[in-house]
N, C-alpha and C positions, 0 to 999 in steps of 0.2 A: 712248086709242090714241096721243095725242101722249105721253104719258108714256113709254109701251113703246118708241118710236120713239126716244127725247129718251136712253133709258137703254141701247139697242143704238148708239148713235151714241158713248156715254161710256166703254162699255166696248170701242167698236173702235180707240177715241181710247189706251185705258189698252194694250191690247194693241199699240200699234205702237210708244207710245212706249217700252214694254221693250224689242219685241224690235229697235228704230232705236237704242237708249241716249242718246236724245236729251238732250244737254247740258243745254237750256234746262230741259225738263222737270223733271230730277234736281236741278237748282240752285236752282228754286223756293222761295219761303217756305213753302209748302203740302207741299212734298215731305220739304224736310229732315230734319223730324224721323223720319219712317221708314227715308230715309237712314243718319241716325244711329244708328237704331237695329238697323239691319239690315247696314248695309252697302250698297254702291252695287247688287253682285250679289243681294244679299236683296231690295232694294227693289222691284229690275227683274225676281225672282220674284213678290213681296207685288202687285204692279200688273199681272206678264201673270196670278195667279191672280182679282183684284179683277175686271180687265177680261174675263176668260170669264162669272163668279160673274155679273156685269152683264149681260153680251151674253144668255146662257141665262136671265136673268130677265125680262128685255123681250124677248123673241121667246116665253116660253110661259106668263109671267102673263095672267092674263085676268082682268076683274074679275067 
């Protein structure tokens, strides 16, 4: 349960920070590389589709 919980918190976190375009976020060591790879607007699609794909797995996984 804490899992489910831990992984709708991760992905409410990944969904704001696209649609915020939070600086700190995108500038991260952890971000970059998809940054780079996508583009700053790819990324901030790549992280709000990550951040749903998250939220709708801990809200209807069960074990």
């Amino acid at each position: 349960m804490w899992m489910n919980l831990l992984t709708v918190i991760i992905g409410i976190f990944c969904i704001s920070a696209s649609a915020q375009n939070w600086d700190w976020f995108f500038n991260n060591y952890r971000a970059k590389p998809i940054v780079k790879l996508f583009g700053r607007d790819g990324a901030r699609i790549f992280y709000a589709i990550l951040g749903i794909f998250l939220t709708i797995t801990g809200l209807f996984h069960t074990f």
